[in-house]
PyMOL Python script that loads the backbone (N, CA, C, O; Angstrom):
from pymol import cmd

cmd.read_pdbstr("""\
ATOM      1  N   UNK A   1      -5.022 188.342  74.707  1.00  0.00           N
ATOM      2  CA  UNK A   1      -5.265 188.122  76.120  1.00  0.00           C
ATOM      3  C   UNK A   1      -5.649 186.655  76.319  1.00  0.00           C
ATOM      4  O   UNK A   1      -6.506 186.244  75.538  1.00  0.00           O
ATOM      5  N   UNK A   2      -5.099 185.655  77.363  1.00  0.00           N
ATOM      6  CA  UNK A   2      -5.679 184.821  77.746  1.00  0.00           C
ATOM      7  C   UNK A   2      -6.978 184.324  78.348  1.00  0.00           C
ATOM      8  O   UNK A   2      -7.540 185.061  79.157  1.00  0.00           O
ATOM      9  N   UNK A   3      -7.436 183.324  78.084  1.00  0.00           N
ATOM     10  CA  UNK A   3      -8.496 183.395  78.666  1.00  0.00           C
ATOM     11  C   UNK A   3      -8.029 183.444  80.768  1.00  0.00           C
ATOM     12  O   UNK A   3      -8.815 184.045  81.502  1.00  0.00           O
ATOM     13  N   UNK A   4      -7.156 182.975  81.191  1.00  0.00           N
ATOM     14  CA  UNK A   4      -6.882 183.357  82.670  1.00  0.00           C
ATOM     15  C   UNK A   4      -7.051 184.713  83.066  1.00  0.00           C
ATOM     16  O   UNK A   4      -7.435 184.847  84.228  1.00  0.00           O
ATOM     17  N   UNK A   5      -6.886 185.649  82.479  1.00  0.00           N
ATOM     18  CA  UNK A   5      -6.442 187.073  81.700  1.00  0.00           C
ATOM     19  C   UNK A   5      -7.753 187.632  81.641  1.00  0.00           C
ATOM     20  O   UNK A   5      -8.031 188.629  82.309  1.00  0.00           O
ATOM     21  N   UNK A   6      -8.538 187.102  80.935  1.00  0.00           N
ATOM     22  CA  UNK A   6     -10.224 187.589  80.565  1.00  0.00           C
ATOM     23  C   UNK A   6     -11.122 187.424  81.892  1.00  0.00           C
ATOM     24  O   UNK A   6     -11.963 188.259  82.227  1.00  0.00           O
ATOM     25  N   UNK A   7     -10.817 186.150  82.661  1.00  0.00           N
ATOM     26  CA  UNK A   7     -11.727 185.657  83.608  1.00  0.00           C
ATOM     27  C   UNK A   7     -11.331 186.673  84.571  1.00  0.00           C
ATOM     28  O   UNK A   7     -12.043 187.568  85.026  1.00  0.00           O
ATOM     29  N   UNK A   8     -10.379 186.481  84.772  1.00  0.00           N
ATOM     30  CA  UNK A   8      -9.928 187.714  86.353  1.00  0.00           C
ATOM     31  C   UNK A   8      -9.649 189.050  86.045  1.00  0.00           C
ATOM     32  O   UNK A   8      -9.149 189.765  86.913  1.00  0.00           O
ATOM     33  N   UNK A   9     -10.038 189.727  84.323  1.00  0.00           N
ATOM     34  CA  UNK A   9     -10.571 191.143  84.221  1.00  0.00           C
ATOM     35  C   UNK A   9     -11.699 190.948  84.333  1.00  0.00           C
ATOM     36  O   UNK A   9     -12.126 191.966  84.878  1.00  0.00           O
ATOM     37  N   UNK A  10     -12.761 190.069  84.120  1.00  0.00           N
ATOM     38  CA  UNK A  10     -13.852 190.346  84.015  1.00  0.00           C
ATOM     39  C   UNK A  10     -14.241 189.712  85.647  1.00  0.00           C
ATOM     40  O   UNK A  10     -15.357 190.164  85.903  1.00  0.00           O
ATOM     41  N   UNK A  11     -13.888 189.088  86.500  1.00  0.00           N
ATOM     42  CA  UNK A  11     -14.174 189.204  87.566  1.00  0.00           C
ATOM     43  C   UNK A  11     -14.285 189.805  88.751  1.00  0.00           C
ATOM     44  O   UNK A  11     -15.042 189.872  89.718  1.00  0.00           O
ATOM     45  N   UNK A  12     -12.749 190.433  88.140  1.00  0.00           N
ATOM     46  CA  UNK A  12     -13.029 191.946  88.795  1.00  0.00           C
ATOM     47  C   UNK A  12     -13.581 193.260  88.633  1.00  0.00           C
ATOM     48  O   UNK A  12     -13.397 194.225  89.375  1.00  0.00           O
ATOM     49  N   UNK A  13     -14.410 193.191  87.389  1.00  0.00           N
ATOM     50  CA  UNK A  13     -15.251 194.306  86.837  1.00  0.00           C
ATOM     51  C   UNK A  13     -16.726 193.709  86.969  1.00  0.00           C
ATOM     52  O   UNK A  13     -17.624 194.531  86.782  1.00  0.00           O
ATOM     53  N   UNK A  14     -17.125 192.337  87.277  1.00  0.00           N
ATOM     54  CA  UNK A  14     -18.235 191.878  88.211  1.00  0.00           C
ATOM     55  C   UNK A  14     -18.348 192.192  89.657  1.00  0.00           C
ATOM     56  O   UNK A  14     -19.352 192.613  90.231  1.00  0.00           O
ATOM     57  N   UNK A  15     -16.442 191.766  90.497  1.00  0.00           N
ATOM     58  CA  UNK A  15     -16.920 192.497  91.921  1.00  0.00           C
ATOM     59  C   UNK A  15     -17.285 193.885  92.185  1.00  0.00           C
ATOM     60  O   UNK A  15     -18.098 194.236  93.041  1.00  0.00           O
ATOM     61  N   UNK A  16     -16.558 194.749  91.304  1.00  0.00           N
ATOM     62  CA  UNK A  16     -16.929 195.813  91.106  1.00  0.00           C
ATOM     63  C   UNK A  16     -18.568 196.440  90.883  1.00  0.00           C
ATOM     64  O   UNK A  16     -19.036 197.387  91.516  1.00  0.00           O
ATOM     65  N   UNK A  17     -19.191 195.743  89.948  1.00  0.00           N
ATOM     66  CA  UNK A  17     -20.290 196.025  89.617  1.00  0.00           C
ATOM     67  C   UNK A  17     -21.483 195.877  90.991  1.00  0.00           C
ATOM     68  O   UNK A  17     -22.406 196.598  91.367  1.00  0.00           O
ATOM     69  N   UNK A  18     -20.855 194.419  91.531  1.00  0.00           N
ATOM     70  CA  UNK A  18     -21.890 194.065  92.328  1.00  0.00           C
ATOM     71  C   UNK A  18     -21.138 194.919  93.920  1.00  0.00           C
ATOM     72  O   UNK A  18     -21.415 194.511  95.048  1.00  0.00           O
ATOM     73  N   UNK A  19     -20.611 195.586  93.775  1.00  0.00           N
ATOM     74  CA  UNK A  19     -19.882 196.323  94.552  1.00  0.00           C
ATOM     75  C   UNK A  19     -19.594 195.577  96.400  1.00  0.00           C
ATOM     76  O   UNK A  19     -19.966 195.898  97.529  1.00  0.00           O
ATOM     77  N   UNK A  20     -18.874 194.646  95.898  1.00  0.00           N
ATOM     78  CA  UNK A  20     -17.965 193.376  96.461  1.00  0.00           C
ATOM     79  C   UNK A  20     -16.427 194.036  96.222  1.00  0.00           C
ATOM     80  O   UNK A  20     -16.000 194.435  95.139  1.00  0.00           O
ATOM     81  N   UNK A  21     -15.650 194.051  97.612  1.00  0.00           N
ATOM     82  CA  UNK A  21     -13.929 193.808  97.279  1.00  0.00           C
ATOM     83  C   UNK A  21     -13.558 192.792  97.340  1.00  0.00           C
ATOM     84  O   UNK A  21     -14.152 191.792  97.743  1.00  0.00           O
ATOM     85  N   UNK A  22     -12.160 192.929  96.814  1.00  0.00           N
ATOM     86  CA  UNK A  22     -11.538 191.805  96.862  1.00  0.00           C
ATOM     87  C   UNK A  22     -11.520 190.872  98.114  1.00  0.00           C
ATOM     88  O   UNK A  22     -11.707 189.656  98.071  1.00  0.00           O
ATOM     89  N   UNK A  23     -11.236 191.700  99.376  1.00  0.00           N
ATOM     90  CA  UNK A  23     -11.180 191.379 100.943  1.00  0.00           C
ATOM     91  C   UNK A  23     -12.010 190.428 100.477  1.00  0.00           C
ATOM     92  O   UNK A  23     -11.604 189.316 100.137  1.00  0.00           O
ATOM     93  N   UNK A  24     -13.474 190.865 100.418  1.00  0.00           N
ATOM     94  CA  UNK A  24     -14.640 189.906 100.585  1.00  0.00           C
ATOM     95  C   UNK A  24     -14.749 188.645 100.181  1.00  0.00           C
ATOM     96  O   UNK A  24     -15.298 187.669 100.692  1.00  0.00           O
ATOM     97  N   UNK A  25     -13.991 188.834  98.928  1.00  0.00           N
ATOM     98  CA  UNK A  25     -13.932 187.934  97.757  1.00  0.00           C
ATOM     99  C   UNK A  25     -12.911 186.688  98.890  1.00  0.00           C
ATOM    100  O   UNK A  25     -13.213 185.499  98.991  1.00  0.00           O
ATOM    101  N   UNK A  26     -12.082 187.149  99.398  1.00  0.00           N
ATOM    102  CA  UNK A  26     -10.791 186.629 100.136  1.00  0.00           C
ATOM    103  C   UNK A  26     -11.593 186.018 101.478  1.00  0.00           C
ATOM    104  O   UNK A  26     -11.248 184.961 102.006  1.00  0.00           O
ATOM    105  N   UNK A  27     -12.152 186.426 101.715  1.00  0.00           N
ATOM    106  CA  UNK A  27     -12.634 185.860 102.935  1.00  0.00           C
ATOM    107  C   UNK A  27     -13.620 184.731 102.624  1.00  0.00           C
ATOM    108  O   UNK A  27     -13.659 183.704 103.302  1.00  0.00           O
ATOM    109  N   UNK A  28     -14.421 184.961 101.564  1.00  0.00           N
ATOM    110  CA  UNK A  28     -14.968 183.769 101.198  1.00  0.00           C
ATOM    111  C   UNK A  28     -14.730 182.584 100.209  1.00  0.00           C
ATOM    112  O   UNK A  28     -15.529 181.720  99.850  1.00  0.00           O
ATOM    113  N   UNK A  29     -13.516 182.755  99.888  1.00  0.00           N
ATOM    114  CA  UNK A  29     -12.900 181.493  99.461  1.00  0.00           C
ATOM    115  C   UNK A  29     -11.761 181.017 100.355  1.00  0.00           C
ATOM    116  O   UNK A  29     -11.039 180.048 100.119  1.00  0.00           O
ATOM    117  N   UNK A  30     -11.717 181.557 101.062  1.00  0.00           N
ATOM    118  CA  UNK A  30     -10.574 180.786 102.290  1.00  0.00           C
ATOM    119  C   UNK A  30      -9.228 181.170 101.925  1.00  0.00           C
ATOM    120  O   UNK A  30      -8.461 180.208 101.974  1.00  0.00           O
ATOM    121  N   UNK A  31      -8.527 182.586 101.470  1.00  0.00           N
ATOM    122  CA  UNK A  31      -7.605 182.337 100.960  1.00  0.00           C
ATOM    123  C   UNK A  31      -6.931 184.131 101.074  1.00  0.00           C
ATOM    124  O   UNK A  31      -7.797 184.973 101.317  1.00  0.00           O
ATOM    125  N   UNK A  32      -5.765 184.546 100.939  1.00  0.00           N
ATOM    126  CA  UNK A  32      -5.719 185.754 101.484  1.00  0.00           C
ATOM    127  C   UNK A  32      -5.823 186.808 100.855  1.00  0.00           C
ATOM    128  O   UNK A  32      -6.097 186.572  99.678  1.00  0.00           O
ATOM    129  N   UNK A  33      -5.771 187.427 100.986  1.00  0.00           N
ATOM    130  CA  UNK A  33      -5.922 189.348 100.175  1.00  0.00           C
ATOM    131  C   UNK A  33      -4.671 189.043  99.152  1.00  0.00           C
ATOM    132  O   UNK A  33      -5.204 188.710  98.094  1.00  0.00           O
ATOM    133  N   UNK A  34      -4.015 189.027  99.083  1.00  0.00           N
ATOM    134  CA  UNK A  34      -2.637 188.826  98.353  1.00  0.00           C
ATOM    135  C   UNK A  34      -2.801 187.649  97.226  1.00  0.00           C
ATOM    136  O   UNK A  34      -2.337 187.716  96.087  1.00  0.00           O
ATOM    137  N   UNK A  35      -3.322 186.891  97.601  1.00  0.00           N
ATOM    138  CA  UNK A  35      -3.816 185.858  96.881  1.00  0.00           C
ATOM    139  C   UNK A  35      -4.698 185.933  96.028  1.00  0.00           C
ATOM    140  O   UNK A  35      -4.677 185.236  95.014  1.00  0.00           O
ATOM    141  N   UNK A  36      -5.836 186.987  96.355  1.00  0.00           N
ATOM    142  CA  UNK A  36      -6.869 187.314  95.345  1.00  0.00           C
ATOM    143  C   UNK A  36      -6.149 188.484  94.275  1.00  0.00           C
ATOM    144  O   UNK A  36      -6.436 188.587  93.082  1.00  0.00           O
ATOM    145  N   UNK A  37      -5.176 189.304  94.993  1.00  0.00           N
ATOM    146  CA  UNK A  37      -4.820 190.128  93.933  1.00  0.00           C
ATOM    147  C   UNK A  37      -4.392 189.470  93.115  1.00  0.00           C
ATOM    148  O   UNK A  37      -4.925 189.661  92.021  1.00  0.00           O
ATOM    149  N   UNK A  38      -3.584 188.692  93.139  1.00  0.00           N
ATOM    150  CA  UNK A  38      -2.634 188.193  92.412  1.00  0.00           C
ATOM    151  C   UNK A  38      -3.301 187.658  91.167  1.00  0.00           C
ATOM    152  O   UNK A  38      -2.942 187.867  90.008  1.00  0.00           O
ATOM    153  N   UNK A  39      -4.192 187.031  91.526  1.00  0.00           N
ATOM    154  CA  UNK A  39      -5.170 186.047  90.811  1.00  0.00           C
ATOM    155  C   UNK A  39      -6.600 186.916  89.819  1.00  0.00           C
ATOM    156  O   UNK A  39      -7.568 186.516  89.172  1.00  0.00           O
ATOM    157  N   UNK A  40      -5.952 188.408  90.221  1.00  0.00           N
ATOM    158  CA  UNK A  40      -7.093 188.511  89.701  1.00  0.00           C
ATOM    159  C   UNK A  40      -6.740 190.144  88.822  1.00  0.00           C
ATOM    160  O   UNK A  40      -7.364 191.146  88.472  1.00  0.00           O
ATOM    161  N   UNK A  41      -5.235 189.561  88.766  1.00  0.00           N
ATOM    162  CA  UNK A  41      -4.593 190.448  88.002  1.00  0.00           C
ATOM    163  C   UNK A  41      -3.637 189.275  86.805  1.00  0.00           C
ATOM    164  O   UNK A  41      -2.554 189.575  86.302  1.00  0.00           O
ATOM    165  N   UNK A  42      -4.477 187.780  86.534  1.00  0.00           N
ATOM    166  CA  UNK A  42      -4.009 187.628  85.807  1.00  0.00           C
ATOM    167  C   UNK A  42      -2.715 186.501  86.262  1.00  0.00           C
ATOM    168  O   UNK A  42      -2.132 185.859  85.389  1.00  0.00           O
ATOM    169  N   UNK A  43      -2.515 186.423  87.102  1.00  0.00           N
ATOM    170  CA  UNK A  43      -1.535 185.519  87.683  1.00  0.00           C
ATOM    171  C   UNK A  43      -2.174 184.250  88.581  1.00  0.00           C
ATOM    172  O   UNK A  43      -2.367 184.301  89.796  1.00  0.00           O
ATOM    173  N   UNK A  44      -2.413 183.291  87.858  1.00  0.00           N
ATOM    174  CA  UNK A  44      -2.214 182.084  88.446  1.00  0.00           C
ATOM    175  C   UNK A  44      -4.145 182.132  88.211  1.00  0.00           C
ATOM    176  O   UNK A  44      -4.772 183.154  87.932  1.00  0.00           O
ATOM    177  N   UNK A  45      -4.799 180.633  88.437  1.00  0.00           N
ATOM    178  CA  UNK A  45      -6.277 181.255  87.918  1.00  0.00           C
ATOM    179  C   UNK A  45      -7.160 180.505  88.904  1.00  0.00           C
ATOM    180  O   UNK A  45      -6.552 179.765  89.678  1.00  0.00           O
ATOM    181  N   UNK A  46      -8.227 180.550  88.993  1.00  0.00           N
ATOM    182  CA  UNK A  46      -9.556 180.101  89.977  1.00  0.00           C
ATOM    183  C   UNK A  46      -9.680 178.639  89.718  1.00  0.00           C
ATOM    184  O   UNK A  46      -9.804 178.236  88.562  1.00  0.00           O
ATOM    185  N   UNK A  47      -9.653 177.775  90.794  1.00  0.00           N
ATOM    186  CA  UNK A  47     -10.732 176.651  90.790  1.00  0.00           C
ATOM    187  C   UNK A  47     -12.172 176.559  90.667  1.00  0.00           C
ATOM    188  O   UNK A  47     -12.872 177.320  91.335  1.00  0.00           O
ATOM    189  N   UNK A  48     -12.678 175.726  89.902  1.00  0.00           N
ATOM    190  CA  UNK A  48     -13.962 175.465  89.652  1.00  0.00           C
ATOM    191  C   UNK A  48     -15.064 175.638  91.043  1.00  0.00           C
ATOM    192  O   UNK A  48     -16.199 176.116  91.055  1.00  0.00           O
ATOM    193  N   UNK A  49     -14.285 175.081  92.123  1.00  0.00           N
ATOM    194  CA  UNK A  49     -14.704 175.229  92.862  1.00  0.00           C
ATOM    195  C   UNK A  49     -15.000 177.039  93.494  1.00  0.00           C
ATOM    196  O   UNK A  49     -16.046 177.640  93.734  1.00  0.00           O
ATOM    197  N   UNK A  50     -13.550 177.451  93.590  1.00  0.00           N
ATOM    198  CA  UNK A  50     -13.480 179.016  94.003  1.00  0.00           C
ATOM    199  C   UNK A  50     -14.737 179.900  92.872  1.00  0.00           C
ATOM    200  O   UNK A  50     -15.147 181.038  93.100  1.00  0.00           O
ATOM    201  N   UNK A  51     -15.040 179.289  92.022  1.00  0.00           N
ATOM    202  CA  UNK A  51     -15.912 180.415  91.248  1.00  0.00           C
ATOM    203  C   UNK A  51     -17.116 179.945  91.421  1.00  0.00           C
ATOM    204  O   UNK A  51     -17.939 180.703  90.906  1.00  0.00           O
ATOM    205  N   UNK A  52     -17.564 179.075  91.892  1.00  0.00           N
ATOM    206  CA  UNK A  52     -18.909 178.628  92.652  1.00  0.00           C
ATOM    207  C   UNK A  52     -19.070 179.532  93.343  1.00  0.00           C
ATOM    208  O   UNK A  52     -19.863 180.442  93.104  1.00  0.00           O
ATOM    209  N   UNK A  53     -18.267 179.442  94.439  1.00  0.00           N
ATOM    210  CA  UNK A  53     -18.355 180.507  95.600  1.00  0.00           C
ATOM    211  C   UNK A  53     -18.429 181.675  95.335  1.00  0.00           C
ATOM    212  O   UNK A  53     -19.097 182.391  96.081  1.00  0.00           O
ATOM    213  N   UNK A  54     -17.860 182.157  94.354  1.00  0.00           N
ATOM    214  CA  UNK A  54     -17.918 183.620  93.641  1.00  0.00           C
ATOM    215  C   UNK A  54     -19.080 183.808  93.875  1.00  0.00           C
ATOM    216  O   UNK A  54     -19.656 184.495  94.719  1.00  0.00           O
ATOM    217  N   UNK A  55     -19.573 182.854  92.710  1.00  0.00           N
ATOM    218  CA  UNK A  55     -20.974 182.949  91.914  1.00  0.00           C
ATOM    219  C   UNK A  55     -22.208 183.324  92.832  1.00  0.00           C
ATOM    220  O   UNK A  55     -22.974 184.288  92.795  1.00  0.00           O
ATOM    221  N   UNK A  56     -22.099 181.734  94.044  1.00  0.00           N
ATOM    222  CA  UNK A  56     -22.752 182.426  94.825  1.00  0.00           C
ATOM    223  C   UNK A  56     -22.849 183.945  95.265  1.00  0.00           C
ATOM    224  O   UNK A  56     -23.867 184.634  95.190  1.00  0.00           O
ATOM    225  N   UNK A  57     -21.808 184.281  95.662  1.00  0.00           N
ATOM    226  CA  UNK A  57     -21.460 185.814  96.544  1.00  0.00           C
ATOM    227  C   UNK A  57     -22.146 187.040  95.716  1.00  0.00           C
ATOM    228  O   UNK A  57     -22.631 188.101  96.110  1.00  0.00           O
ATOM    229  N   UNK A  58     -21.959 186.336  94.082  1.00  0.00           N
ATOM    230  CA  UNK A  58     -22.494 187.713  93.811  1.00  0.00           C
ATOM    231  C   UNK A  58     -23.948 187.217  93.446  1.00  0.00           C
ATOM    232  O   UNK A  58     -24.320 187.836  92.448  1.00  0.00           O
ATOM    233  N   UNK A  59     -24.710 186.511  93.796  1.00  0.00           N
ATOM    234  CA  UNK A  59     -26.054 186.129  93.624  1.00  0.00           C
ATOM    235  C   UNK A  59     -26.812 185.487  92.212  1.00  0.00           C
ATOM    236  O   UNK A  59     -27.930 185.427  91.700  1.00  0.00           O
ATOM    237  N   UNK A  60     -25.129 184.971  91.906  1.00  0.00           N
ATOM    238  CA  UNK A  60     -25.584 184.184  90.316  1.00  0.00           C
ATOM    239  C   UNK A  60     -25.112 182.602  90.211  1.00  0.00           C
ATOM    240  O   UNK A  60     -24.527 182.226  91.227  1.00  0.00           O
ATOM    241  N   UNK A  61     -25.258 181.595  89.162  1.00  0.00           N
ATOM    242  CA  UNK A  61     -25.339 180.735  89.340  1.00  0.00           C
ATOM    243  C   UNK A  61     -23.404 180.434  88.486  1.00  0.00           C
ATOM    244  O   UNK A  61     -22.839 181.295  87.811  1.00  0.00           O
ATOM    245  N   UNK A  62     -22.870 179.177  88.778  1.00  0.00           N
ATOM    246  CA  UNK A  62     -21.939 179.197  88.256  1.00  0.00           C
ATOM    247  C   UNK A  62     -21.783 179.494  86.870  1.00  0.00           C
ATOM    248  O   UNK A  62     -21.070 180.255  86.217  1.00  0.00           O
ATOM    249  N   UNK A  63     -22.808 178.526  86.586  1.00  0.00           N
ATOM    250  CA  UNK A  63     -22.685 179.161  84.492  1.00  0.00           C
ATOM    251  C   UNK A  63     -23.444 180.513  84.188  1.00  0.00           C
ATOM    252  O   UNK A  63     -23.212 180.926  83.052  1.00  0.00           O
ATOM    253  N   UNK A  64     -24.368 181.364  85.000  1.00  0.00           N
ATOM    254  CA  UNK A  64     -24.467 182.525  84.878  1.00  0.00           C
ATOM    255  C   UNK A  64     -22.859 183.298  84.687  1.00  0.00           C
ATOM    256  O   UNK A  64     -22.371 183.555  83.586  1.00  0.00           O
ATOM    257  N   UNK A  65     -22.294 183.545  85.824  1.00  0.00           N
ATOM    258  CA  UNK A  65     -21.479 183.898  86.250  1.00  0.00           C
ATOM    259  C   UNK A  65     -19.870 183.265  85.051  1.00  0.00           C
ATOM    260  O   UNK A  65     -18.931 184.058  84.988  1.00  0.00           O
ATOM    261  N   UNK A  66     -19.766 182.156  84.390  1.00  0.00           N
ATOM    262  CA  UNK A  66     -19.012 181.795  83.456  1.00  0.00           C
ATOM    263  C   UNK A  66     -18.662 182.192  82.386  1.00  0.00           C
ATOM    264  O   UNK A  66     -17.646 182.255  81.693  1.00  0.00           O
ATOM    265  N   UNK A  67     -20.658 182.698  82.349  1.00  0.00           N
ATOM    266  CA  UNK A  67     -20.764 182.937  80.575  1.00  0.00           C
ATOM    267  C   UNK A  67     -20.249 184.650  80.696  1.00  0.00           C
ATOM    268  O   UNK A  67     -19.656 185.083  79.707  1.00  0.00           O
ATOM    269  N   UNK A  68     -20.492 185.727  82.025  1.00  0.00           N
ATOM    270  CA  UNK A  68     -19.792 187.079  81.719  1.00  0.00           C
ATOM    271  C   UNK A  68     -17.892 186.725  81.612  1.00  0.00           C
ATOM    272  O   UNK A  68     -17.130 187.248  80.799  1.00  0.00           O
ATOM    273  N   UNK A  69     -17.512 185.701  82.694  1.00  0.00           N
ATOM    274  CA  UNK A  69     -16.467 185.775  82.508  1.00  0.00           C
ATOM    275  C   UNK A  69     -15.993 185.330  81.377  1.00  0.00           C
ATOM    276  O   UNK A  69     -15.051 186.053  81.052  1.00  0.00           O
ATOM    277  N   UNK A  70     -16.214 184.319  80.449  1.00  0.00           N
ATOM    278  CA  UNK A  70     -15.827 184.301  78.819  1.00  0.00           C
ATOM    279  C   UNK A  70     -15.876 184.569  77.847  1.00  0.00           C
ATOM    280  O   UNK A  70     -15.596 184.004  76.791  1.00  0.00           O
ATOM    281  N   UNK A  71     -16.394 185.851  78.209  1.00  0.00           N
ATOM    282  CA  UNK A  71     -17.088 186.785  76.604  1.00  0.00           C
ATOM    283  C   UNK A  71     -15.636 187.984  77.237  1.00  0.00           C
ATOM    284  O   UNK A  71     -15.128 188.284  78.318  1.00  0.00           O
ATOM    285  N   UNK A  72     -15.472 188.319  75.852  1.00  0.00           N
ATOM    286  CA  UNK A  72     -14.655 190.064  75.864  1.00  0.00           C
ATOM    287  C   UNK A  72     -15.208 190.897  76.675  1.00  0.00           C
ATOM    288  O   UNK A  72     -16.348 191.272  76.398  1.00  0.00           O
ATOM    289  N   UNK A  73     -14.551 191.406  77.883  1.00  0.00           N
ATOM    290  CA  UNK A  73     -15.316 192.760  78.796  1.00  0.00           C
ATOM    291  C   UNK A  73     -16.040 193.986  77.700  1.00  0.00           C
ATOM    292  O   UNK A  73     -16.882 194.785  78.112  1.00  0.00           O
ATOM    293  N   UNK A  74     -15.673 193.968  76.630  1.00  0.00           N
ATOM    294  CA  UNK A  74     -16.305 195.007  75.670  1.00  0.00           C
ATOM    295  C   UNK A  74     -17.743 194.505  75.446  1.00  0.00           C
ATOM    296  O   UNK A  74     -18.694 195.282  75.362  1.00  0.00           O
ATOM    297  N   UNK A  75     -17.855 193.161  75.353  1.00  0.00           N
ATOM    298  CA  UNK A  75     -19.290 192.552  75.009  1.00  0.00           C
ATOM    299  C   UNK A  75     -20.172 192.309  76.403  1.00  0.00           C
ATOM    300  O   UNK A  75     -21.320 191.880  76.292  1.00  0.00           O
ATOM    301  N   UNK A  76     -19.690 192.553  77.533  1.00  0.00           N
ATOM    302  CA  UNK A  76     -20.811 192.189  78.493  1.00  0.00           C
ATOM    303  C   UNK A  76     -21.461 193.728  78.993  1.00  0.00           C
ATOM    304  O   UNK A  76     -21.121 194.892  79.206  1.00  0.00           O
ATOM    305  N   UNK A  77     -22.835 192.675  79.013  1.00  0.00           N
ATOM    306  CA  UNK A  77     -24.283 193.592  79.051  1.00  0.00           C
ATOM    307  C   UNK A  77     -24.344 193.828  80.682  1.00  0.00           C
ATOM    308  O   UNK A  77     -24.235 193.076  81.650  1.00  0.00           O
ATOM    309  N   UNK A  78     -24.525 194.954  80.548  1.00  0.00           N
ATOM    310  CA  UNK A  78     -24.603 195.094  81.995  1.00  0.00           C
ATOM    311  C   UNK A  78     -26.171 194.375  82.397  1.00  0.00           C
ATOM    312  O   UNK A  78     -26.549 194.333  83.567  1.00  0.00           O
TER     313      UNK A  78
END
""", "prot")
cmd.dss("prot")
cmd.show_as("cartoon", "prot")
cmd.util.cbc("prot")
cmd.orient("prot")
């Protein structure tokens, strides 16, 4: 798996957690529903910037929020 691949499974098993949709996710990076799927199934990947905003949304800091997305979804602690 890529790491593009790892970040947007494990970002979407963070919106999930913090029980955030995608919509939401879409509305707060300026960008459309279609766009987040896409991106978060692995196709095409986040700006540094767009995962700030994440980060914020889900109430963590960017490198909070970095370090779940670059570990194996098998290894993150809930």
């Amino acid at each position: 798996m890529s790491e593009t691949e790892t970040i947007a499974r494990n970002l979407s098993g963070e919106l999930a957690r913090h029980r955030k949709t995608q919509a939401a996710l879409a509305k707060e990076l300026g960008v459309s529903e279609q766009n987040i799927s896409k991106r978060l199934q692995g196709e095409g990947s986040f700006t540094t910037e767009q995962l700030e905003k994440a980060a914020a949304m889900l109430g963590m800091s960017l490198y909070q929020l970095m370090l779940k997305l670059l570990q194996p979804i098998d290894g993150i602690n809930q």
